[in-house]
VOPAKOL-128078 format. One record per residue (C-alpha): residue number from 1; residue in one letter; x, y, z. Coordinates in Angstrom, 1 decimal. Layout:
<node resi="NUM" resn="A" px="X" py="Y" pz="Z"/>
...
//
This chain:
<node resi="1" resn="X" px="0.0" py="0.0" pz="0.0"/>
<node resi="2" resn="X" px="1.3" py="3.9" pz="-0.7"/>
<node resi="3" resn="X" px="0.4" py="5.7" pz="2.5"/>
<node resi="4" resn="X" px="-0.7" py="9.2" pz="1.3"/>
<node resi="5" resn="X" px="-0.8" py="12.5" pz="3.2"/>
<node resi="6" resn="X" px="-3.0" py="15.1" pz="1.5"/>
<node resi="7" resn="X" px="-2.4" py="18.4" pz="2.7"/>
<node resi="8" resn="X" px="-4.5" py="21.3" pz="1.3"/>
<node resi="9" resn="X" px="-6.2" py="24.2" pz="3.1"/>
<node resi="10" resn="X" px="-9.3" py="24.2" pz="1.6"/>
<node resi="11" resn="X" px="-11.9" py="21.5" pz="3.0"/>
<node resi="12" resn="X" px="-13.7" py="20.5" pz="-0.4"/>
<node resi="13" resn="X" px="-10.1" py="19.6" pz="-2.0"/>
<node resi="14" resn="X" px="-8.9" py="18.0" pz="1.0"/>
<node resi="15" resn="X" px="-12.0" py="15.7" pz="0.9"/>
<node resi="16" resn="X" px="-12.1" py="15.2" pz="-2.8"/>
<node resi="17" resn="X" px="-8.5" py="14.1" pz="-2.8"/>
<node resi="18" resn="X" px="-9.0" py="11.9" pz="0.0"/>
<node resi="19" resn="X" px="-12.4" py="10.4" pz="-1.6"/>
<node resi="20" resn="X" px="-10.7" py="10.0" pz="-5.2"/>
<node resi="21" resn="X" px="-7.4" py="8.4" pz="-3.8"/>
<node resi="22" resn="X" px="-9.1" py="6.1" pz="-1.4"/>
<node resi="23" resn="X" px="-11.1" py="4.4" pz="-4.1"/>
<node resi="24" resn="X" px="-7.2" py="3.0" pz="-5.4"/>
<node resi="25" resn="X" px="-6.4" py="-0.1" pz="-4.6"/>
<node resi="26" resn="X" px="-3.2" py="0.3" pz="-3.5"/>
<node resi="27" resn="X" px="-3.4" py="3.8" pz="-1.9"/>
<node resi="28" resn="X" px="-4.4" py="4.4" pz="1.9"/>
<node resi="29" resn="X" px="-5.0" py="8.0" pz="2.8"/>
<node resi="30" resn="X" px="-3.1" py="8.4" pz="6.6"/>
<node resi="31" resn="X" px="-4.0" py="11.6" pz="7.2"/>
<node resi="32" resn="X" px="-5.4" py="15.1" pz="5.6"/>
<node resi="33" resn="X" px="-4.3" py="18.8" pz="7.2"/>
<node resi="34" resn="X" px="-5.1" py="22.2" pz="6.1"/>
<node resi="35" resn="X" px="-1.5" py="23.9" pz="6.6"/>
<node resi="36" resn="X" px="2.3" py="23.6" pz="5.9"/>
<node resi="37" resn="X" px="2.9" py="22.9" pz="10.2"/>
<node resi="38" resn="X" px="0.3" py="20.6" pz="10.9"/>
<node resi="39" resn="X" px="1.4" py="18.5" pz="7.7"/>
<node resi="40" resn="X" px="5.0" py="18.3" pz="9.3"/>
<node resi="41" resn="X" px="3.6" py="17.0" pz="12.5"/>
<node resi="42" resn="X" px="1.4" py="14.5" pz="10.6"/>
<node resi="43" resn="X" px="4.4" py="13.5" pz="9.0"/>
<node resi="44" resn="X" px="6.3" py="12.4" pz="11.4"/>
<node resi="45" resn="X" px="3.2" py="10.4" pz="13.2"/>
<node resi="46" resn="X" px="1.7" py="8.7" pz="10.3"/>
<node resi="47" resn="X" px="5.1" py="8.3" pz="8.4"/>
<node resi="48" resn="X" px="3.3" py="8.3" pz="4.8"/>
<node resi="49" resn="X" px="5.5" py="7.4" pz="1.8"/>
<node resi="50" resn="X" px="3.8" py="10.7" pz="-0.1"/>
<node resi="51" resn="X" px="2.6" py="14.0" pz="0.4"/>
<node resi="52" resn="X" px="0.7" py="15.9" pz="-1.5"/>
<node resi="53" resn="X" px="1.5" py="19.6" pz="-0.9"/>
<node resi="54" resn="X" px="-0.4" py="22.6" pz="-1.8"/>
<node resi="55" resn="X" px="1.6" py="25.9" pz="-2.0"/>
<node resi="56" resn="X" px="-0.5" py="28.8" pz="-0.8"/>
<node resi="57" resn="X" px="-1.6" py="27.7" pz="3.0"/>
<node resi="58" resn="X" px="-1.6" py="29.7" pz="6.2"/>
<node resi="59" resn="X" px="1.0" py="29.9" pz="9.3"/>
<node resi="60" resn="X" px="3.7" py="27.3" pz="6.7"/>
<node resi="61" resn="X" px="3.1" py="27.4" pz="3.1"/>
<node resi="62" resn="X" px="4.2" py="24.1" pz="0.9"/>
<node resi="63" resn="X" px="7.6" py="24.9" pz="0.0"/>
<node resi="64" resn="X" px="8.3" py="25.9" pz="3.8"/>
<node resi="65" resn="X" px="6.7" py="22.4" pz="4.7"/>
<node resi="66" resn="X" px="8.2" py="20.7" pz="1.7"/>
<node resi="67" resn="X" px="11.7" py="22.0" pz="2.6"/>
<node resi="68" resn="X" px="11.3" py="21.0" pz="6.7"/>
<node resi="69" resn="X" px="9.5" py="17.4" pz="5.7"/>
<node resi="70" resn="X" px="12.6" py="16.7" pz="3.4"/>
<node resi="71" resn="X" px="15.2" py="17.6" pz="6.2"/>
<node resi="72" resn="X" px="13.5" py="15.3" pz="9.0"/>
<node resi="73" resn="X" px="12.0" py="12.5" pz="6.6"/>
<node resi="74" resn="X" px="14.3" py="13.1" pz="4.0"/>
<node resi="75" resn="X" px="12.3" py="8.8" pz="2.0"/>
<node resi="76" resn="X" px="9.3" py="10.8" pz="2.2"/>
<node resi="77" resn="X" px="8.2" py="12.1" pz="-1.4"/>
<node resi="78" resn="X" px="6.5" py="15.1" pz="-1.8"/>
<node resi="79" resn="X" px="4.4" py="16.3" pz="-4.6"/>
<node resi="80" resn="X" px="2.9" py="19.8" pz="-4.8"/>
<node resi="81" resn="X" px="-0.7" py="20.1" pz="-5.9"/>
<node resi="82" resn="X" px="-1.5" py="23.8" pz="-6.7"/>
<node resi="83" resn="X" px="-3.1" py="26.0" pz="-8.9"/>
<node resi="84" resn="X" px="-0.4" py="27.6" pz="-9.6"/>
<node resi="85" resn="X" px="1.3" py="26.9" pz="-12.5"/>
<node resi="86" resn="X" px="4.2" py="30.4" pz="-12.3"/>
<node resi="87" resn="X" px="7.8" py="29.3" pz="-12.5"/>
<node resi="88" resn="X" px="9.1" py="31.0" pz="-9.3"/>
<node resi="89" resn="X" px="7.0" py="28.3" pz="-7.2"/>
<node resi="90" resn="X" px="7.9" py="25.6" pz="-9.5"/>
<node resi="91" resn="X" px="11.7" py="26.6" pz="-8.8"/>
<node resi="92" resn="X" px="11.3" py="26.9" pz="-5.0"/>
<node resi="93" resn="X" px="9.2" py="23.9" pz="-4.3"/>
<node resi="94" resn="X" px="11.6" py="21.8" pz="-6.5"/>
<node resi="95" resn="X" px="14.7" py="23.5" pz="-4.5"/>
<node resi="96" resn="X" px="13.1" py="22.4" pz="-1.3"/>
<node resi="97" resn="X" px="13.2" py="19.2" pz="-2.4"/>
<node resi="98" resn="X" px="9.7" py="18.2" pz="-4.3"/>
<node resi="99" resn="X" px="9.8" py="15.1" pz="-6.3"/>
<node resi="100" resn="X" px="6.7" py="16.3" pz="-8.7"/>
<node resi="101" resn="X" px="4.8" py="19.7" pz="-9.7"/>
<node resi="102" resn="X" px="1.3" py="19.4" pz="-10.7"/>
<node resi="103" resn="X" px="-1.7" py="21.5" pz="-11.4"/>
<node resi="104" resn="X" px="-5.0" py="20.7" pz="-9.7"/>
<node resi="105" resn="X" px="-6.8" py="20.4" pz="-12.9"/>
<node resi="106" resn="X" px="-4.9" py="17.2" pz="-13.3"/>
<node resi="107" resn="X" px="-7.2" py="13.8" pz="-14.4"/>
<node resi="108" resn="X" px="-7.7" py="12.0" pz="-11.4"/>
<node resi="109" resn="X" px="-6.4" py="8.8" pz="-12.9"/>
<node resi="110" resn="X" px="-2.9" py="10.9" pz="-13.7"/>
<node resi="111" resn="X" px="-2.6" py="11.9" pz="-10.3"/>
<node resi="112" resn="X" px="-2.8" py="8.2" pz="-9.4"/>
<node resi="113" resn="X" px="-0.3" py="7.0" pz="-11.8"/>
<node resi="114" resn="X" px="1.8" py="10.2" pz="-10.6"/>
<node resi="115" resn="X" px="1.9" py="8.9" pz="-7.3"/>
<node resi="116" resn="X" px="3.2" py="5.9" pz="-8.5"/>
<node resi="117" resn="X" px="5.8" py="6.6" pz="-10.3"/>
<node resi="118" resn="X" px="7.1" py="9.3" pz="-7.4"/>
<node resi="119" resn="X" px="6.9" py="6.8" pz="-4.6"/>
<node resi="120" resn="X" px="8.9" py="4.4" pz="-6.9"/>
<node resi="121" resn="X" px="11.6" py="7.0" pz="-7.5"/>
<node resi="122" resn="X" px="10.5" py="8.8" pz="-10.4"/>
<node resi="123" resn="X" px="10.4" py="12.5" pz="-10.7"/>
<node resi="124" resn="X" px="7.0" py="13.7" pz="-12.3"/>
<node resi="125" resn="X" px="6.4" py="17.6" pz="-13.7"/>
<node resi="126" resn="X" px="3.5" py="18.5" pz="-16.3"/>
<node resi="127" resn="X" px="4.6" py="18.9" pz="-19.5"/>
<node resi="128" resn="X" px="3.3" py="22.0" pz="-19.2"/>
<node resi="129" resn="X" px="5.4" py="23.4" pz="-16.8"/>
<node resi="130" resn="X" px="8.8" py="21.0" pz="-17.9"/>
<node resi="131" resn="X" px="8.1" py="23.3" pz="-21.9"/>
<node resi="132" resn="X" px="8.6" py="26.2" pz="-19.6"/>
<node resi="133" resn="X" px="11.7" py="25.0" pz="-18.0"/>
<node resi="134" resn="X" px="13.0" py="24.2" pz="-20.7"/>
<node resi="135" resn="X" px="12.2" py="27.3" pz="-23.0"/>
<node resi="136" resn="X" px="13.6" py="29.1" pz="-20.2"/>
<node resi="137" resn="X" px="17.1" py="27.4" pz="-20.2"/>
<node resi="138" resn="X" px="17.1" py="27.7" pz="-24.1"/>
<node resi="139" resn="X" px="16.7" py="31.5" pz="-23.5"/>
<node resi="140" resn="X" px="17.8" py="32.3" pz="-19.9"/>
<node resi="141" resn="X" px="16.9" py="36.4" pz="-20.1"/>
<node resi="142" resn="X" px="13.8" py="35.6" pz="-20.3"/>
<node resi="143" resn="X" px="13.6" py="35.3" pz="-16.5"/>
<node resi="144" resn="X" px="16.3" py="38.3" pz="-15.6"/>
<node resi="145" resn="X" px="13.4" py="40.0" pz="-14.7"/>
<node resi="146" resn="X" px="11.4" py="37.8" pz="-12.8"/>
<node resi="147" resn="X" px="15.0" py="36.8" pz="-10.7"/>
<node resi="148" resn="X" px="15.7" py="40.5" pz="-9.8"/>
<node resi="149" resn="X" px="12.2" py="40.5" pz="-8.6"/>
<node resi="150" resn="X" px="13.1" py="37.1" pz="-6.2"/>
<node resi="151" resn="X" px="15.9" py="38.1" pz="-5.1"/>
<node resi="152" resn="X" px="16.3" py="41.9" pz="-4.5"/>
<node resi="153" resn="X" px="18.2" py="43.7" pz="-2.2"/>
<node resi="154" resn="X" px="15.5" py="44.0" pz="0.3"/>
<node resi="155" resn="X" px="15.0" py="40.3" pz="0.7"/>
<node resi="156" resn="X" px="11.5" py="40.1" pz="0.1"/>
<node resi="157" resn="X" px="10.0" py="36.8" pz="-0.7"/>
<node resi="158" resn="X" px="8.2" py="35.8" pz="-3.3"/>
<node resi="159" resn="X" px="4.8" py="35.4" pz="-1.5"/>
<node resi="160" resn="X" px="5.9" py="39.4" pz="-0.6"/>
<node resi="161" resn="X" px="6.2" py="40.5" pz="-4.0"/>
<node resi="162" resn="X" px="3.1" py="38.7" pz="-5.2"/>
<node resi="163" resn="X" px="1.0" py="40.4" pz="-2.6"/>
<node resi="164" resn="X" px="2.7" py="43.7" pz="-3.8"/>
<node resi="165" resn="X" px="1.5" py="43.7" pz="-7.0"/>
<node resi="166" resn="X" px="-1.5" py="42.9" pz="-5.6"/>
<node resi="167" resn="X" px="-1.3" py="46.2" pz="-3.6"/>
<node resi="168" resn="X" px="-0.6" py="47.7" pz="-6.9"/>
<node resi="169" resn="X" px="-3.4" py="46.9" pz="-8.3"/>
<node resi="170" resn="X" px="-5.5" py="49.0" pz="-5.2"/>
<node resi="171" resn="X" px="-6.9" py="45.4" pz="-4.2"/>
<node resi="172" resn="X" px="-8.0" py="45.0" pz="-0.5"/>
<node resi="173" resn="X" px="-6.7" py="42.9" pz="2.5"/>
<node resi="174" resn="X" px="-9.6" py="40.6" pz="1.8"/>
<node resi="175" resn="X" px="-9.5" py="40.7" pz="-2.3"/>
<node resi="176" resn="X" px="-5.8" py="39.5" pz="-1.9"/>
<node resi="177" resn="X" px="-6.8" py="36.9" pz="0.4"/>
<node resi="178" resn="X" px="-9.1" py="35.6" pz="-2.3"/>
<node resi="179" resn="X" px="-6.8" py="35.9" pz="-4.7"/>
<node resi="180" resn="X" px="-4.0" py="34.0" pz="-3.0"/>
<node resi="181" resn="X" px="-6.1" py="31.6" pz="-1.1"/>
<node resi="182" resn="X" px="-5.1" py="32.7" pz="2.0"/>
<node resi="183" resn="X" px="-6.6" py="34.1" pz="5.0"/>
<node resi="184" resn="X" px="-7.1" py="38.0" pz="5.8"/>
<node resi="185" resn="X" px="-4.8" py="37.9" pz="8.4"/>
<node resi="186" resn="X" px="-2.0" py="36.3" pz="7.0"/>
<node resi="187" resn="X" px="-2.4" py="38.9" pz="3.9"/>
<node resi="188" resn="X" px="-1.5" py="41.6" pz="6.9"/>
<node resi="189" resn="X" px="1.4" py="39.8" pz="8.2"/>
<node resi="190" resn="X" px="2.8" py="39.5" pz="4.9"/>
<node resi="191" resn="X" px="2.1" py="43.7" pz="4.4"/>
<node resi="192" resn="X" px="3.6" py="44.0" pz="7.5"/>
<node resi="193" resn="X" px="6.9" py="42.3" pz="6.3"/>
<node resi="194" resn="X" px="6.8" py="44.3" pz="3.7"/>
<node resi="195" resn="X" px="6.7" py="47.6" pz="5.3"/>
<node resi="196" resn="X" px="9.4" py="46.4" pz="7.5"/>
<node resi="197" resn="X" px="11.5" py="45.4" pz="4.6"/>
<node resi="198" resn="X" px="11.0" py="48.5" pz="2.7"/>
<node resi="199" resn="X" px="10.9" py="50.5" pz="5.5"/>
<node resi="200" resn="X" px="7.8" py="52.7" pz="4.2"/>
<node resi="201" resn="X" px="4.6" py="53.5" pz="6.4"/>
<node resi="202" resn="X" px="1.7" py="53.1" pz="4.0"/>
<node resi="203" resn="X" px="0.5" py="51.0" pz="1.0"/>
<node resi="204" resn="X" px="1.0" py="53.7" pz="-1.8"/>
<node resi="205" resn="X" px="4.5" py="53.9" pz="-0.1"/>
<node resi="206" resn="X" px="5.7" py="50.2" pz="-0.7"/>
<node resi="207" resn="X" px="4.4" py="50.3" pz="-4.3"/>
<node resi="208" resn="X" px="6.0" py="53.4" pz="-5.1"/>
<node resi="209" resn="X" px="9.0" py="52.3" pz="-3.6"/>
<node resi="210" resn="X" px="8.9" py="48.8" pz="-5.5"/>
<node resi="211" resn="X" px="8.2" py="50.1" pz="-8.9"/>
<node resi="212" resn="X" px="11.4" py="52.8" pz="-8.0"/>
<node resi="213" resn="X" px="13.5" py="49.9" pz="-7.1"/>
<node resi="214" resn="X" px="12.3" py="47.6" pz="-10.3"/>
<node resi="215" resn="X" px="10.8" py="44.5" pz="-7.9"/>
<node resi="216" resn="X" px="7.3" py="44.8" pz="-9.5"/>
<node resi="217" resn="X" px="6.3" py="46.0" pz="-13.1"/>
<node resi="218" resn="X" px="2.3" py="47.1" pz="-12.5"/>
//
């Protein structure tokens, strides 16, 4: 049997995946959570042999959980399930150390078969995403823009940057949170990072300041 952890922080996906994997023979669901920390925990009591890890999630996102699970259980497989399909997440879930990278909209059947061939050693991506990777080492200026936006000199994080364009865009606390999947108060922890990092006061502040400094193009 493939002991499965499903880890997801939306309820309905949680219980789908759990309801469409359990129906496989040779899968047993162990255990669902709805953030990066709890996931961890599970890990370590239900020892599954994969995890499937959605990015955006509140208190630990994916890669943060991906990243921890691999340094503790280091056998375990992971494989984010997201809706997010951007390169930046791709590249930092697969840094953490995620053996697969698909999209939500996957056939249920594929997602099994996915499974498989992770928690036999394989590593899966879309073919989606893998024409990305690839176009992107064929022509590596393509992404000189989206790296100075990753890694600029006031450390902000990617999940920072995202919600700064979001800022840029006027959005609210609570359109953000929609937009991101996450909740209303994690979107103010993460403005609150940001105001830190920038060292600005106000929202019009940090997006000025970010469009100055070239980490978001609105």
């Amino acid at each position: 049997m493939i002991k499965v952890l499903i880890v997801d922080d939306q309820e309905l996906i949680r219980e789908s995946l759990s309801i469409v994997l359990s129906g496989e023979a040779d899968f047993e669901v162990v255990g669902v959570a709805g953030d990066g920390l709890v996931a961890c925990d599970l890990t370590g009591e239900r020892s599954p042999d994969v995890v499937l890890m959605d990015i955006h999630m509140p208190i630990m996102n994916g890669v943060e959980a991906t990243s921890k699970i691999k340094s503790l259980y280091p056998n375990v497989k992971v494989m984010m399930l997201t809706t997010f399909g951007e390169l930046i997440y791709v590249r930092e879930a697969l840094a953490a150390g995620a053996e697969g990278y698909l999209l939500k909209a996957i056939n249920p059947k594929d997602l099994a078969a996915g499974i498989r061939l992770v928690h036999h050693g394989g590593t899966l991506i879309t073919q989606e995403i893998a024409k990305q990777l690839i176009s992107e080492w064929i022509h590596p200026k393509d992404q000189s823009t989206e790296l100075k936006n990753q890694k600029n000199s006031y450390k902000l994080t990617a999940r920072e940057v995202e919600v700064l364009n979001e800022l840029s865009r006027g959005k609210s606390n609570r359109e953000i949170a929609q937009k991101l999947y996450l909740t209303e108060g994690t979107v103010k922890n993460y403005i609150s990072s940001i105001y830190s990092k920038l060292d600005v006061t106000g929202r019009h502040q940090a997006v000025f300041k970010a469009v100055e400094e070239g980490i978001i193009y609105p």
